[in-house]
C-alpha positions, 0 to 999 in steps of 0.5 A: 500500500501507499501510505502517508502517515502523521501524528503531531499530538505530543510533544514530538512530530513523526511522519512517515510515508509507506511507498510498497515496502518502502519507508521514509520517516521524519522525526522533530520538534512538535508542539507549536512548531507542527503548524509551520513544520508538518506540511513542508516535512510531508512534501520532502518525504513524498517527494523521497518516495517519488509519490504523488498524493493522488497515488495513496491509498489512504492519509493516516494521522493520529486524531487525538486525544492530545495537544489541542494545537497539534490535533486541529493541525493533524486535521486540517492538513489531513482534509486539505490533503485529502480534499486535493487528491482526492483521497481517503482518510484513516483516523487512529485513536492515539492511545492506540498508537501508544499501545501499538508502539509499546507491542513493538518496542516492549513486547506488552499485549495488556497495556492502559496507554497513557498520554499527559494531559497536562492539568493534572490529568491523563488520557487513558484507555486500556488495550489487549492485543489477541490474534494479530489485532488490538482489541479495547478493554475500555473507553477513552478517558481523563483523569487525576493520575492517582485515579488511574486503575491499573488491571493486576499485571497489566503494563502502564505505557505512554509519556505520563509517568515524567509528569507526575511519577509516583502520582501515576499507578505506583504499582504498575511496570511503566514503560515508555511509549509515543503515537508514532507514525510507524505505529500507524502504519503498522495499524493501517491494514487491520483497520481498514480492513475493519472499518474502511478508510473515510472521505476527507470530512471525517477527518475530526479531532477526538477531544476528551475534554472541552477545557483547553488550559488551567486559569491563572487562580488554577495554575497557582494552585497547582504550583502551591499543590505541588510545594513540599 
């Protein structure tokens, strides 16, 4: 297949374009700086393969949940692309690009992926991988890192333990893990063969909170919270 594949919802930017077996990937800075980097990173990888954007199958990209800026980005670059070439797109939950990546890298098949929220909380959901396919033990969700459950012998796999360390499922292995393009890919078939791929209007982010940042009241709170 002839893939193009982005995440831009972490602090870290990954893309990946899939020509056959071919792969090229890029790896950067995310954050505010995916707005001006992501679009003119995607060009030079495509140009790499040789592809046109008309000749993908699919544009895949990570629809959250994540950093509000990077999800709005990932979506308006994935429909505006898609819309040009007439082509389709893949959303992929990110918590399931951060179990995906887990598999690969740490051989885990029970896992709750977990991202940082910032505020205090963390996005989670739980993952079991039976058969070649990752299955959801559970729906999308946020919460205070020490209200986080943890199945007894499961993995805990993201970004979140540096924010909040002992805070976080004390008890649970921790293991690090991003949403990245690679993973994408790797999940790319069995979702498409699941669901299809989606005209360039389903192209969405997937928010789990409406709240985009802390008041100025809160985030003092927070600093005076966190004081020995």
């Amino acid at each position: 297949m002839n893939l193009l594949a982005f995440d831009t919802s972490t602090d870290t930017l990954c893309i990946a374009v899939q020509r056959a077996d071919a792969l090229w990937q890029h790896r950067g800075p995310g954050g505010a700086q995916s707005s001006a980097q992501l679009l003119p990173a995607i060009r030079r990888l495509m140009d790499q393969a040789g592809l046109e954007f008309k000749a993908l199958d699919a544009i895949v990209f990570g629809r959250g949940p994540g950093s509000f800026t990077g999800l709005r980005t990932a979506c308006a670059i994935a429909q505006g692309l898609a819309f040009g070439a007439g082509v389709p797109v893949l959303p992929v939950d990110t918590l399931l690009a951060v179990a995906e990546t887990a598999r690969a890298e740490h051989g885990c098949t029970d896992v709750v992926a977990v991202l940082d929220a910032r505020m205090n909380e963390v996005y989670h959901a739980p993952y079991s991988y039976r058969d070649g396919v990752w299955l959801a033990a559970g729906d999308v969700g946020v919460c205070a890192p020490e209200a986080l459950q943890v199945p007894a012998g499961w993995s805990v796999v993201g970004n979140a333990q540096a924010a909040y360390g002992e805070r976080l499922a004390p008890e649970a292995l921790h293991l690090a893990a991003l949403p990245t393009s690679a993973a994408l890919l790797r999940l790319a078939p069995a979702l498409l063969a699941a669901q299809g791929s989606q005209p360039a209007a389903a192209a969405l982010p997937l928010y789990i909170r409406d709240k985009v940042a802390q008041t100025t009241a809160e985030r003092a709170a927070a600093r005076l919270a966190a004081t020995p």
